[in-house]
N, C-alpha and C positions, 0 to 999 in steps of 0.2 A: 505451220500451225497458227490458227488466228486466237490471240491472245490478247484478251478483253483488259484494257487500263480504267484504271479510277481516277478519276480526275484529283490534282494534288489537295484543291478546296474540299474538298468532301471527303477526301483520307483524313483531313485534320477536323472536319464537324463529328465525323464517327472518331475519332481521338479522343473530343472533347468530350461527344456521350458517353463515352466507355468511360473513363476519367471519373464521369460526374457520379455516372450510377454506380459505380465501387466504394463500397462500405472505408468512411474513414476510419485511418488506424489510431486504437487509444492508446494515450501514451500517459496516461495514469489510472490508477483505480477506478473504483466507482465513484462517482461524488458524493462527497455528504449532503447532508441535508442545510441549509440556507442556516442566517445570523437566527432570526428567528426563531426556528423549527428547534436550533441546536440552543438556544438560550430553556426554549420549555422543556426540553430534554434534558440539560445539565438540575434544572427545578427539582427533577425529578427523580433526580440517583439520589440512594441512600448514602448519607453520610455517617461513617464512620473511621475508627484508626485503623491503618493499615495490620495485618493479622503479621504472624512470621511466618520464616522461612522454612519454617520445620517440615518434615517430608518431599522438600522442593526438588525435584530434577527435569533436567529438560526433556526428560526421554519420557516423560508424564503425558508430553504434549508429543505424541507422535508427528515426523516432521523430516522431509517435505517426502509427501506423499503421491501415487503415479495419478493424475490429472486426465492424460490422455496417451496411447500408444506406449512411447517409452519417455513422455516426458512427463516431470516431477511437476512439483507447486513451482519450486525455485526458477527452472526454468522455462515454465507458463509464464511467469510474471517477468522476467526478461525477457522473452518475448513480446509480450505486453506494453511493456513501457519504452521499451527502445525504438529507436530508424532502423529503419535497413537492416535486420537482424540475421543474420545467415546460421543456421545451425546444421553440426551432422546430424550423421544418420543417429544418432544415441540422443536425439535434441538439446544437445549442448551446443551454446551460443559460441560463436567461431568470429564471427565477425558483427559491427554494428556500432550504434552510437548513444549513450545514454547522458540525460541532463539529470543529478540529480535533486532533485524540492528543495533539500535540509540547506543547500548551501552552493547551488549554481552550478557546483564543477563539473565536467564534461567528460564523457571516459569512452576508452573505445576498448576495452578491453574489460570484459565480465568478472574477472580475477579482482577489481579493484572497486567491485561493488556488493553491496548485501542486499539481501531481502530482509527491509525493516521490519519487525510486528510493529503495529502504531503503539498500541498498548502492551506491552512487552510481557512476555511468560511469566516472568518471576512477578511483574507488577499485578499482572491479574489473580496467581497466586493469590497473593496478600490481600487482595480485595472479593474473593470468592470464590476463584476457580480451585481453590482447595477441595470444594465441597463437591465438584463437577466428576462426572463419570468419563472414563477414558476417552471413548466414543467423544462427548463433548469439548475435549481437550484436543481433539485433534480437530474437530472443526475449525475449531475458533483458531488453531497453529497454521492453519490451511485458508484460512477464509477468500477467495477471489471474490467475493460476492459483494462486500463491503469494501470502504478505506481502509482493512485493516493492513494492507502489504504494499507496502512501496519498496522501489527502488533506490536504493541512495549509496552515497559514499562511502564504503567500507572502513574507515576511523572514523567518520563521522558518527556513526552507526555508533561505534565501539564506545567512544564519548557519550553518547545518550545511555548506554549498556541495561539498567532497566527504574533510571530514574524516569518521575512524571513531570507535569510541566512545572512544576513550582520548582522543579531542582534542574529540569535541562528543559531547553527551548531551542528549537534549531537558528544556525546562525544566519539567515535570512529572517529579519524581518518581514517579508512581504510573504509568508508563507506563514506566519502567526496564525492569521485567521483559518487557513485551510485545517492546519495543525489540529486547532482547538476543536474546530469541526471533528474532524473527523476523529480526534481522541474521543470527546464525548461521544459521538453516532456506535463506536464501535463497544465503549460502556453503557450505552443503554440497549444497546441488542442485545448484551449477554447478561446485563443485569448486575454489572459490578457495581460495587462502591466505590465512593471517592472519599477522600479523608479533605477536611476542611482544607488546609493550604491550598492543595489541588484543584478542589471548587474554586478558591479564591483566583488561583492560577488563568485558571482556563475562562472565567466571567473578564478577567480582563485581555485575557487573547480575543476574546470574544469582540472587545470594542474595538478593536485595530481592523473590522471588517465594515 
């Protein structure tokens, strides 16, 4: 049987166009919006004192919810942000490699990381989401759309739990700037407030960009 070869240079240029035209993979959220954009947007939140916790629970913010097939928010956004990510049949992550923002560490195992809120359940609470409808609580617990869900270190995570930036800061400085971004971007999409400190907070994350 005569059996047509492809020369070895031209396996490796159809290599490289396959290669080029495959969609890169994101290995973080969306990005916020620039120093700028996010400095007019911080102008623009309402300041006021954080409210309390009265009527607070997490199950207010329904969470994590099915995404696609049989997979959750949680494990969309693992998928997302990781290398090499193998999941079963249930799309739980099984294998792969995560870097995470707050503070560089490196994990190969899923078990040892959280899906951050940027702006945390209880923090938005207290700045407005009191007043929000179910439905709106679960968006914003859910959001793929925005920065509002990262990936990161599970104590690390724990440590932030749902102070703002004036009380916790991740321990990577060179992730300040992104931070402040994206805190802000995700409170002027839902219209929270910030309590003064907080503004103060995030105007100065804001120059370290």
């Amino acid at each position: 049987m005569y059996r047509r070869t492809v020369p070895a240079t031209l396996t490796a240029a159809l290599a490289a166009v396959l290669v080029a035209a495959a969609p890169a993979a994101s290995a973080d959220p969306p990005a916020p919006p620039g120093k700028a954009e996010a400095a007019e947007h911080l102008a623009g939140l309402a300041v006021a004192a954080e409210g309390s916790m009265t009527g607070y629970s997490r199950q207010k913010f329904p969470h994590w919810i099915t995404i696609s097939g049989t997979c959750n928010t949680r494990e969309t956004a693992l998928k997302r942000d990781g290398e090499n990510v193998q999941t079963d049949d249930q799309c739980a992550a099984i294998s792969g490699t995560w870097t995470s923002p707050y503070d560089g560490g490196r994990w190969t195992q899923a078990s040892d990381l959280d899906i951050d809120h940027m702006v945390p359940l209880a923090q938005a609470w207290r700045s407005g989401a009191d007043q929000w409808t179910t439905e709106r609580r679960r968006q914003f617990a859910n959001d793929l759309s925005s920065s509002q869900l990262w990936t990161v270190t599970d104590n690390v995570n724990q440590a932030k739990g749902d102070k703002d930036p004036a009380q916790w800061k991740p321990p990577l400085t060179s992730f300040y700037c992104t931070y402040a971004r994206s805190w802000i971007d995700v409170k002027h999409r839902y219209g929270l407030t910030v309590d003064p400190a907080e503004k103060g907070a995030l105007t100065e994350l804001l120059q370290t960009c």
